[in-house]
BAMARNU-606914 format. One line per field, with one value per residue (C-alpha): chain; residue in one letter; residue number from 1; x, y, z. Coordinates in steps of 0.25 Angstrom, whole numbers, plus 5000, padded with zeros to 4 digits. Each point is the difference from the previous one (the first is absolute). Layout:
BEGIN
chaine <- (A  ...)
residu <- (A  ...)
num <- (NUM  ...)
px <- (X  ...)
py <- (Y  ...)
pz <- (Z  ...)
END
This chain:
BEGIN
chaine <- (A  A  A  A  A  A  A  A  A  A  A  A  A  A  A  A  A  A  A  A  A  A  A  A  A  A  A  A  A  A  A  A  A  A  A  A  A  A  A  A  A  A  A  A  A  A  A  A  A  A  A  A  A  A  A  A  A  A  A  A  A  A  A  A  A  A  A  A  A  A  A  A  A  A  A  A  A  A  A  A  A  A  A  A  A  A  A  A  A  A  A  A  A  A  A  A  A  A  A  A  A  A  A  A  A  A  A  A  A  A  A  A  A  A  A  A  A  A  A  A  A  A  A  A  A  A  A  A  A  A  A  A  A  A  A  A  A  A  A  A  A  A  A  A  A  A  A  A  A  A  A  A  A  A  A  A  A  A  A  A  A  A  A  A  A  A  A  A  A  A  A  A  A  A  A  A  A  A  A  A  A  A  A  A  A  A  A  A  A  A  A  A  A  A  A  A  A  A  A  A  A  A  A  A  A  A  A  A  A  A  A  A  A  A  A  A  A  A  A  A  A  A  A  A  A  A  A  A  A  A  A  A  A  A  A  A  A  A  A  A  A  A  A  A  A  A  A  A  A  A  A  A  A  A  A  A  A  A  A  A  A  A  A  A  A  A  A  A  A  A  A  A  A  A  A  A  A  A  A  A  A  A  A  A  A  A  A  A  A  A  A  A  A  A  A  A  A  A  A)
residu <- (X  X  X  X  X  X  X  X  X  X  X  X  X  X  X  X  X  X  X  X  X  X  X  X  X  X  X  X  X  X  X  X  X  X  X  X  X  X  X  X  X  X  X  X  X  X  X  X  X  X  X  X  X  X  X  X  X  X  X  X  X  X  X  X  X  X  X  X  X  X  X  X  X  X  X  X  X  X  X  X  X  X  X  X  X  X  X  X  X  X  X  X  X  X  X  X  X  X  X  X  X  X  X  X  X  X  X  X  X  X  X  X  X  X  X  X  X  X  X  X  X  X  X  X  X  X  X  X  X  X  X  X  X  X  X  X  X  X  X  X  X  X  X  X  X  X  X  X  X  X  X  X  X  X  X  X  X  X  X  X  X  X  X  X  X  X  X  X  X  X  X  X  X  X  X  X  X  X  X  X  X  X  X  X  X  X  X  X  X  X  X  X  X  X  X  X  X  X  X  X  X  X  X  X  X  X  X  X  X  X  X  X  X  X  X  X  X  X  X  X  X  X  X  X  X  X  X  X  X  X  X  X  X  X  X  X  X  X  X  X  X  X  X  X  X  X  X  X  X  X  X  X  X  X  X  X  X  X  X  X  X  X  X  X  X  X  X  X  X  X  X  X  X  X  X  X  X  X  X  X  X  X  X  X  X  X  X  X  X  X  X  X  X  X  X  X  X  X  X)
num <- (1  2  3  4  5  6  7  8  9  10  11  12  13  14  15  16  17  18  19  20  21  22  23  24  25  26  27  28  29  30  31  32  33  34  35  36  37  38  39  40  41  42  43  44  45  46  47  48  49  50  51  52  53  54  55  56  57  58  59  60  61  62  63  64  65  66  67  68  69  70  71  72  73  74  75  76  77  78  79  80  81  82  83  84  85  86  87  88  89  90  91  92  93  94  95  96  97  98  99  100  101  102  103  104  105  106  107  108  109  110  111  112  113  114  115  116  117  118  119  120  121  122  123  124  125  126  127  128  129  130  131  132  133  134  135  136  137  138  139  140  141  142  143  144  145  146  147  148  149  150  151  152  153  154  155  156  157  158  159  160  161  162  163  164  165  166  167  168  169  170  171  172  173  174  175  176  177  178  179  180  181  182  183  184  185  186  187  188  189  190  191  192  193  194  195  196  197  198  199  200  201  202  203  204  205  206  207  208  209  210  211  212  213  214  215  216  217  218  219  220  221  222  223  224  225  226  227  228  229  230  231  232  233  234  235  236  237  238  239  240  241  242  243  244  245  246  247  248  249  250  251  252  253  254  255  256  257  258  259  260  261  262  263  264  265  266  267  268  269  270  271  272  273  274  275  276  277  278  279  280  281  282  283  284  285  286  287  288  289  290  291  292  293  294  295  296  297  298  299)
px <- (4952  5007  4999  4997  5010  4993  5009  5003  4989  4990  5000  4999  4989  4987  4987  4992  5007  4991  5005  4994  4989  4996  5005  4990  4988  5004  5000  4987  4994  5001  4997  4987  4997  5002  4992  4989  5000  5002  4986  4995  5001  4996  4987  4995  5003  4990  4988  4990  4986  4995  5006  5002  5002  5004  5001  5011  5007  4999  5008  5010  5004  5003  5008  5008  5002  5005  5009  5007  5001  5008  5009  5003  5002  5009  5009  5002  5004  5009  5008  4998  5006  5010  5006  5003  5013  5007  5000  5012  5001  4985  4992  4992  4985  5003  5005  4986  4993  5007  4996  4986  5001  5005  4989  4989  5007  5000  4985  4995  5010  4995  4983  5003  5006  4988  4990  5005  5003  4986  4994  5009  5002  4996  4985  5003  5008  4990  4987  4998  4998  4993  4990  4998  4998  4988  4994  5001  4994  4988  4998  4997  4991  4986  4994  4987  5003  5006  4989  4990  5008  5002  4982  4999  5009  4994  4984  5005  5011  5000  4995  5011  4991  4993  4989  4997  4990  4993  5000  4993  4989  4997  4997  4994  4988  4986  4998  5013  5003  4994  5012  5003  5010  5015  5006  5012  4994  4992  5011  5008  4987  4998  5015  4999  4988  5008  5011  4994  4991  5010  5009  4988  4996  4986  4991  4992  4984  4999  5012  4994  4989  5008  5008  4987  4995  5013  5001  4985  5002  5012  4995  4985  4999  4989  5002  4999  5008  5012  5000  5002  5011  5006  5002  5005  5011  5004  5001  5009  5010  4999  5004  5010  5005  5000  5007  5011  5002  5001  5010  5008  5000  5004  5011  5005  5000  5008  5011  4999  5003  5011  5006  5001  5005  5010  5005  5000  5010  5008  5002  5004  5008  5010  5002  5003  5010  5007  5003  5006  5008  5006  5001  5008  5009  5004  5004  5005  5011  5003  5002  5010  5007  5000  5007  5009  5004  5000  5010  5010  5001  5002  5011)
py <- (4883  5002  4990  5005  4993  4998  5004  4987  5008  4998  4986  4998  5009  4994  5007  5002  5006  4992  5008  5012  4994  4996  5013  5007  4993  4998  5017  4999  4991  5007  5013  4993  4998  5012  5009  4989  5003  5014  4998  4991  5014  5010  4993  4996  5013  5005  4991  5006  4994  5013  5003  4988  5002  4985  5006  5009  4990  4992  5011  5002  4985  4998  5013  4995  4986  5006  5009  4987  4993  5013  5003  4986  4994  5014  4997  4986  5001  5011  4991  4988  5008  5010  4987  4990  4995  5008  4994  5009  4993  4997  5007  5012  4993  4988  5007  5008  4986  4995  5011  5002  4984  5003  5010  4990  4989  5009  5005  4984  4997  5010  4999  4984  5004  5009  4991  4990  5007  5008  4985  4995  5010  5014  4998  4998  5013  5006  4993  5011  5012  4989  5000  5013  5003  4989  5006  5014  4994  4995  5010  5007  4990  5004  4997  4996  4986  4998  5008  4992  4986  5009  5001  4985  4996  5008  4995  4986  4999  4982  4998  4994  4988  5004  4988  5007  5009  4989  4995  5013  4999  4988  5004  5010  5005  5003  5010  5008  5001  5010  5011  4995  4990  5003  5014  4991  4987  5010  5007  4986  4994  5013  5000  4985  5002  5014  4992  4989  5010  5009  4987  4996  5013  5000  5001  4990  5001  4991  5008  5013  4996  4995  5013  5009  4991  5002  5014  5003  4993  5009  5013  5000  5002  4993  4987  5009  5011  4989  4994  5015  5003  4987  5001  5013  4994  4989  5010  5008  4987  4994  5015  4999  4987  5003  5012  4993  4990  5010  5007  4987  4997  5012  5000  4987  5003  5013  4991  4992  5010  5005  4988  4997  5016  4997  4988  5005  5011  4993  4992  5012  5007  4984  5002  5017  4994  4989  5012  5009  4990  4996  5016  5004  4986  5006  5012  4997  4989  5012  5009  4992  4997  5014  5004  4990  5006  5014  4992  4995  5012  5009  4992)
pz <- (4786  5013  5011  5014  5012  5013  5012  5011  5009  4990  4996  5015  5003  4999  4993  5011  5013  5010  5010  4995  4998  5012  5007  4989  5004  5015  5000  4991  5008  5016  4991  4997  5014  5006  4990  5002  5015  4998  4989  5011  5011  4989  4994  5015  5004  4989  5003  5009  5005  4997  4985  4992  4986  4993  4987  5005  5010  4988  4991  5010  5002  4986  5000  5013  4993  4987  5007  5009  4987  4993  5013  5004  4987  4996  5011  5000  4983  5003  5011  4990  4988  5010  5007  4989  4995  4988  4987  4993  4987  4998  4989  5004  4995  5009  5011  4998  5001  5012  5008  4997  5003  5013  5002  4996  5010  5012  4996  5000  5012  5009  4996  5001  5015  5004  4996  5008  5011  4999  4998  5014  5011  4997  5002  5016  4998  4993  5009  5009  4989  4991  5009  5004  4986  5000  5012  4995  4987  5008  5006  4988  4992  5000  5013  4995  4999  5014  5006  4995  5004  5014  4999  4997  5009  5012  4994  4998  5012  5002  4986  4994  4996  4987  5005  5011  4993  4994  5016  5004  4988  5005  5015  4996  5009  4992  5002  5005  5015  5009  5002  5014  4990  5003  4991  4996  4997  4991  4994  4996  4994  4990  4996  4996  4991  4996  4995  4994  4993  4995  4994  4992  4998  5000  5015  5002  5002  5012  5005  4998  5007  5012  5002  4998  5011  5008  4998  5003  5014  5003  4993  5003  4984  4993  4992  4988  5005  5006  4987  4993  5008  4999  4985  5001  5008  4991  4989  5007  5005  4984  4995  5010  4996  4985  5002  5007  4992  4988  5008  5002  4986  4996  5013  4992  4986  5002  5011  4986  4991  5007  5002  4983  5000  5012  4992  4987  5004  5009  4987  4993  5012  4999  4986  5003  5009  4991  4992  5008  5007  4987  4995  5012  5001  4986  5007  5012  4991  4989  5012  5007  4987  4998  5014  4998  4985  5008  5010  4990  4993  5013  5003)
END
C-alpha cells in the first residue's frame, strides 16, 4: 500500500475556503435580488384590470421563482467551487465532496442572506410595487361585493350603530307617515331594516308591512301592490348579497390554493437550487484544477 504525502500547503489549507464561500452566496445573494425586481417589473407589467387571469399569473410566478433559484444558485456554486484553495495531494473523491460542500455552504449562505434581508429592508424597497399590485388586484376582484357595501353604505349613510334600527322600530308611526316625511331620512330607515334583514336572512312581517306602507305613501301603490314590490326588491338585494359572498368565497379559496401551489414549488424550486449550486461548485473546482494542470504543463 502506498502512502500519500501531503505538501506544506495542504496541511495548512483548511476544508472549507470560507472566503469562497461567502463570495459564492454574496453573488447568489444580489443575483437574487435583482431578478426578484426584474420579476417584480415583468409580473406587474402583465396584470391588467381588464385581463386577469390568476391561474396564469400563478403559473408564471413559480416559473420566475424556479428560474431565480437555478441562475443564482448556479453562479454562486461556480464562484464557491472556481475560487477555493487547491488541495494538490487530496484524493479525487474527497475533493469531489469538498466542492459540492462548498456549493451547498454558499446555497444555505446566500438563502439565509435574502431571507433576512427580504424579512428587514427590502419591503420599503419593494413597497411601492407591492402596492400597485394590491390595487391592480382590487381592481379586478368581483365588484359585486363592493357594489353592494357601496348600496348599503349610500342606504344606511350614519348607521354604524346596528341599535339604531331597533330605535326606528320603536318610533315608528302607525301607520307610516304621510310622504311629505323627509327622502333621506326615508332612504336610511329602509337601509337599516335592509341590513338587519339581510344578516338574519329572513324579512320580517311587521317590517314588510312598514316598508309597503313607506312605499305606498311615496309611490301612490296600493298597500297590496307596495308590499309586492317590496318583496321583489328584498329578493333582488338577498340574490345580490348571496352571489357576493359566493364570489368572495370562491375569491378566497382560489388566493388559498395558490398559496399551498406557491409554497409547495418554491419548496421544490430551494431544493433545484441546492442542487445545482453544489453541481456547478464541482465544476467550477475541477475547472480551475484543470487550467492550472494545462498551465503547468505549458510551461
Amino acid at each position: 500500500m502506498q502512502a500519500t504525502q501531503l505538501s506544506a500547503s495542504d496541511l495548512n489549507n483548511p476544508g472549507v475556503s470560507w472566503g469562497a464561500v461567502l463570495a459564492g452566496a454574496a453573488a447568489a445573494a444580489a443575483l437574487s435580488f435583482i431578478l426578484l425586481i426584474l420579476g417584480v417589473g415583468l409580473g406587474l407589467s402583465s396584470v391588467s384590470p381588464w385581463s386577469f387571469n390568476a391561474t396564469a399569473i400563478g403559473v408564471s410566478t413559480i416559473a420566475w421563482l424556479a428560474f431565480m433559484q437555478l441562475a443564482a444558485s448556479g453562479i454562486g456554486g461556480y464562484l464557491a467551487g472556481r475560487l477555493r484553495v487547491k488541495w494538490s495531494s487530496i484524493h479525487t473523491d474527497e475533493v469531489h465532496f469538498r466542492d459540492t460542500a462548498h456549493g451547498l455552504l454558499a446555497w444555505a449562505v446566500a438563502t439565509l442572506v435574502t431571507v433576512a434581508v427580504l424579512a428587514g429592508g427590502t419591503r420599503a424597497v419593494l413597497s411601492g410595487a407591492i402596492d400597485a399590485g394590491s390595487g391592480v388586484a382590487a381592481a379586478v376582484s368581483p365588484a359585486a361585493a363592493a357594489g353592494a357595501g357601496a348600496a348599503g353604505a349610500k342606504a344606511g349613510e350614519g348607521s354604524a350603530n346596528p341599535l339604531d334600527y331597533f330605535s326606528d322600530m320603536l318610533l315608528r308611526a302607525a301607520p307610516a307617515p304621510e310622504a311629505g316625511g323627509t327622502l333621506a331620512d326615508q332612504r336610511v330607515e329602509i337601509g337599516k331594516i335592509f341590513a338587519t334583514s339581510l344578516s338574519t336572512g329572513s324579512l320580517a312581517a311587521d317590517d314588510r308591512a312598514y316598508l309597503g306602507q313607506v312605499v305606498a305613501s311615496r309611490t301612490g301603490l296600493t298597500q297590496a301592490e307596495a308590499e309586492a314590490r317590496v318583496d321583489a326588491v328584498y329578493a333582488r338585494a338577498a340574490k345580490a348579497a348571496a352571489d357576493a359572498k359566493a364570489k368572495a368565497q370562491q375569491a378566497a379559496d382560489t388566493a388559498r390554493k395558490a398559496g399551498a401551489h406557491t409554497a409547495l414549488w418554491m419548496f421544490v424550486a430551494l431544493l433545484l437550487g441546492a442542487f445545482v449550486a453544489s453541481l456547478a461548485a464541482t465544476f467550477g473546482g475541477r475547472q480551475r484544477d484543470h487550467e492550472r494542470v494545462l498551465r503547468h504543463v505549458t510551461i
